[in-house]
N, C-alpha and C positions, 0 to 999 in steps of 0.2 A: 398426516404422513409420519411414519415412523421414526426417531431420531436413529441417525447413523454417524459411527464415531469416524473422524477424523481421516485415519488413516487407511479402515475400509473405502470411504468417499477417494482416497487418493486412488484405491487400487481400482475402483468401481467406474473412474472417470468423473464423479460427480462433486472434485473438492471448488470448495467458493471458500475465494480468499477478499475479504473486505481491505483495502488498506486506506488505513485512514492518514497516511502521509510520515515520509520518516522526519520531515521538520515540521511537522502541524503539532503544536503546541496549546491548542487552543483547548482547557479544561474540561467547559462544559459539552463542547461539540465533539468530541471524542466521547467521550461518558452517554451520549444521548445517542452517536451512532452505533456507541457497541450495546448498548439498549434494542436498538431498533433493528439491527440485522443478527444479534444472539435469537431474538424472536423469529428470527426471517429464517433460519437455519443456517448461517455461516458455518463456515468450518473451522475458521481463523479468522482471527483478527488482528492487522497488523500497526504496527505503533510505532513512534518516536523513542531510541533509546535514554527513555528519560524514569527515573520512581511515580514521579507524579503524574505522570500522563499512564504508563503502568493500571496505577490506582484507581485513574478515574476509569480507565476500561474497564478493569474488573469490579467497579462498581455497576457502570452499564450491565455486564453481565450478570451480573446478582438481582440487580433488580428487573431484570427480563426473565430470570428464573423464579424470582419471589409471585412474578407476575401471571405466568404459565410455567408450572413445575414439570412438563412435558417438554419443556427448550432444554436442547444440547449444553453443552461446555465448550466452545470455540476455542482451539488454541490462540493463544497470548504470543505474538510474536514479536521481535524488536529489530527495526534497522541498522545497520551499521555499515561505513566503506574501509575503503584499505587505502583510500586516494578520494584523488579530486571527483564529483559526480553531481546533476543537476539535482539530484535529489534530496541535496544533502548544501541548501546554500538558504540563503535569505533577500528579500530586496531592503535597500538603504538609500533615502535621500541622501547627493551631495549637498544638497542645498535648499533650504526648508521654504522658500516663498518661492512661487511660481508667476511668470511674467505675468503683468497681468490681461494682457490679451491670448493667453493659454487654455484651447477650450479642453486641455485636463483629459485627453482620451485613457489615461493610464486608470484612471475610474472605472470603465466600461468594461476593461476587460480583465480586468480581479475577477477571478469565479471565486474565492472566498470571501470577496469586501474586504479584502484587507488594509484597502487607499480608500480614504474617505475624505472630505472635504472638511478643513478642518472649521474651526470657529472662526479665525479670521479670511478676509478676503485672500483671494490668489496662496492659499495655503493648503497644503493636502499633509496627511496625517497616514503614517502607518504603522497598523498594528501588530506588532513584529511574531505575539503569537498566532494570529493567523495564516501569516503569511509559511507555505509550504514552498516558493523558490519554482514555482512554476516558470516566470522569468516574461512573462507575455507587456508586461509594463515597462520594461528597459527597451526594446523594440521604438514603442512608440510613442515615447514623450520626445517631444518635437525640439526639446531644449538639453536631452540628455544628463540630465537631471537626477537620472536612478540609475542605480546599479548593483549588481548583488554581489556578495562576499559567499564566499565557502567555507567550512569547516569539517574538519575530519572527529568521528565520536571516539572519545577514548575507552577503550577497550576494559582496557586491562582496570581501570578506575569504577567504568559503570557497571559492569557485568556482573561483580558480586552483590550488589543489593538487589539488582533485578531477577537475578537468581533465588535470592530469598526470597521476593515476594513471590515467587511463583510461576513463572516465565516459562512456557513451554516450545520455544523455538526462536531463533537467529536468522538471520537472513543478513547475508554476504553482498553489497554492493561490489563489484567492481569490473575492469575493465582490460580490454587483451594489453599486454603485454606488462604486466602488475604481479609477477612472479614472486619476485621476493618482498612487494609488500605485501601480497597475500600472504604467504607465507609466515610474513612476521605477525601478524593479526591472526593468524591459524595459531601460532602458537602458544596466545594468548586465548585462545577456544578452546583448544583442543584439553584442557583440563577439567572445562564444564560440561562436556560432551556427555559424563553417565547420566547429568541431572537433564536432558535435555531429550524432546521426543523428535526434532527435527529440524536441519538445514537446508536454508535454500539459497542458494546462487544466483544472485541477479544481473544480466549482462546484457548487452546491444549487440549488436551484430557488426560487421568488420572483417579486413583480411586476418589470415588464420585464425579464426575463432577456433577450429576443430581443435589446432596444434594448443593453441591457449587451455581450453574446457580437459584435454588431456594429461596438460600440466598439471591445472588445478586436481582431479584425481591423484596424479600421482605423489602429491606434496601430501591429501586428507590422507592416505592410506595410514592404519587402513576406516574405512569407509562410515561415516555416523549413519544407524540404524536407518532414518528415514533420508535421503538427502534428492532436494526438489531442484531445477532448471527454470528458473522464472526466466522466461524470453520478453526480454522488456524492450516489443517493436518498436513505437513511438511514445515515449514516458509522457506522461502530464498531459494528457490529450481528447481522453473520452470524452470529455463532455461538449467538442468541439463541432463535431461532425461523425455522419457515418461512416462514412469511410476509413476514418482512424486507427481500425482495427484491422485491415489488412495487411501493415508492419508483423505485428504479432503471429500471424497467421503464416506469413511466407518464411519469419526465422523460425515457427515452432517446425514447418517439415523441415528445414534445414538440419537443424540440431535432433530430430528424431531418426533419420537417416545419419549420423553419426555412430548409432546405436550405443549412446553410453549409458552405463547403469546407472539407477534414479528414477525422478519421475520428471517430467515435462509440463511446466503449466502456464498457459497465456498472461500476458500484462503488459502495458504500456499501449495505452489507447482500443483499450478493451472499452463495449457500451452494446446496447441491447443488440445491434446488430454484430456483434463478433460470433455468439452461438451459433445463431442461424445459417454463418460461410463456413461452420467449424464441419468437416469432412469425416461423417461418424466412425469411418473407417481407421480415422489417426488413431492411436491409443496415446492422447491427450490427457492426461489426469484431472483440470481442472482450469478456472478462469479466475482469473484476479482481478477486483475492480477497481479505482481509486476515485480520480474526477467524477467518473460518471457517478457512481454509487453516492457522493457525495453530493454531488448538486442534484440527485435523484430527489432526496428526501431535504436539501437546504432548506425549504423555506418553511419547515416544520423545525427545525431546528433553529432559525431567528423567529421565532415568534417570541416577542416580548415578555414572555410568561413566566420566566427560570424563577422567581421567586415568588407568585401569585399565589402559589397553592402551599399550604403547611408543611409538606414535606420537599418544599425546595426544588421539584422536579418541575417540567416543562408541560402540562397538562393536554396544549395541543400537541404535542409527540406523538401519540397514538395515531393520528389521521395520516402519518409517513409509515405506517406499519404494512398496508396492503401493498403499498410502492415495494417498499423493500423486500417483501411475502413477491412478488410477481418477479423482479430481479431476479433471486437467487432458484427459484421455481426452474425458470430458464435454463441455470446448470444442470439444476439435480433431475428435471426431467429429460433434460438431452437425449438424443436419439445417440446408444454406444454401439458399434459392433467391431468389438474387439474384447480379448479376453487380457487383463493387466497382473503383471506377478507383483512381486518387491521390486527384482530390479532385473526384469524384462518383460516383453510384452514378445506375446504367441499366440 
């Protein structure tokens, strides 16, 4: 299949946005996913506002191009909020020994392994860069024992070296009624905006959202070239169930009936089944995956092997290649029947 660039796929209906988490900080799992779905045909790839997590992407991608000189260039893209947002927190023991009649459920439901059982008894261990703030361990430790902290990315501090390295798009966390901290965060954008191919706007649904998404236009004006709608139904969820993506699906005609200029694209509890309810009739641009994409291909990514072979790569990596190749397949062959401009749909 032919590579197609970025923003034709946005106008086409057919963009696949990979993210691989805006707090997932984990080096080599980042570097081996943007490996494995640069091959798959992503469009994007999206990341922790961080240099080094940056790096090891664009290392994935290089070595999927070195691999098959026929793979695309996925935009490079970095999270950031204006406020408080689950996406953007961590989990933290209060209290580093667990009773020890504790049967430890906060284990079982890490999808990244990031609580692990430590070396001593009644002790659990967490690995802060894996942990992306999914939040499913604070729930159900029976002693209350975890909890997570949030943090906000600083703007104006990270954005110039990620700009150097290369960075081809932002993406806006936040939440209605966040005016003037958008605002102040826009301000702090709004100067990298010529070096940048694209903005995306990630929000939940709620009373006036229409009035809010309104605001926000009228603060960007005027408007960055490409600027994306990420409808983020139910966040951290795909890999939970099927149904999780019908969040997604009922704010995307919400917000498409708004009719604002932009494009519109699925996320939060997106997974193999969110295409197949997508209504080809919507002029949807595109689906974003995160959980599910990610515990698609996990257990090629923990294989023991990061350093087995001379050039330091993960050897069994390639056996996640047809997963990821079938995933993104799913976007780009979607059934469309709609015709998509810049910034309307006729």
């Amino acid at each position: 299949m032919p590579v197609t660039l970025p923003t034709a796929s946005l106008q086409q209906g057919t963009w696949f946005k990979l993210i691989c988490g805006a707090s997932f900080h984990h080096l080599p799992s980042v570097r081996e996913l943007a490996f494995l779905y640069t091959l798959a045909g992503a469009d994007c790839i999206d990341v922790a506002a961080d240099p080094a997590i940056v790096r090891a992407a664009q290392e994935g991608i290089q070595r999927a191009q070195a691999e098959d000189p026929q793979a695309g260039s996925p935009w490079l893209m970095v999270s950031v909020n204006d406020g408080e947002d689950v996406h953007f927190r961590k989990a933290v023991l209060t209290a580093p020994v667990c009773p020890a009649d504790c049967p430890q459920p906060c284990l079982a439901v890490c999808p990244p392994h990031a609580l692990t059982q430590a070396a001593l008894p009644a002790q659990v261990h967490i690995q802060t860069e894996l942990c992306y703030g999914c939040g499913r361990c604070e729930p159900v430790c029976p002693h209350r024992r975890i909890a997570t902290f949030g943090y906000q990315v600083a703007l104006s501090e990270v954005l110039p070296p990620l700009v150097e390295l290369g960075i081809q798009a932002v993406e806006i966390h936040t939440c209605i009624g966040r005016q003037r901290s958008f605002e102040q965060l826009w301000g702090s954008l709004k100067p990298w905006l010529p070096q940048l191919q694209a903005i995306s706007i990630s929000f939940n649904d709620g009373p006036g959202l229409e009035a809010y998404l309104r605001d926000l236009l009228a603060l960007m004006d005027p408007l960055p070239e490409v600027l994306i709608w990420q409808v983020d139904g139910r966040p951290m969820s795909g890999d939970i169930g099927a149904g999780t993506g019908k969040a997604t699906l009922k704010l995307a005609e919400k917000v498409l009936n708004m009719g604002l200029p932009g494009y519109v694209q699925l996320a939060g509890g997106t997974n193999a089944q969110t295409v197949p309810l997508l209504d080809p009739r919507w002029p949807v641009a595109g689906v974003a995956f995160g959980s599910y994409a990610r515990q698609l291909v996990s257990a090629y990514l923990e294989e023991p092997a990061h350093s087995s072979s001379e050039s330091g790569w993960n050897p069994g990596l390639v056996a996640g290649i047809p997963l990821a190749k079938q995933l993104v397949q799913q976007v780009k062959r979607r059934s469309v029947a709609f015709k998509q401009t810049r910034f309307s749909c006729v």
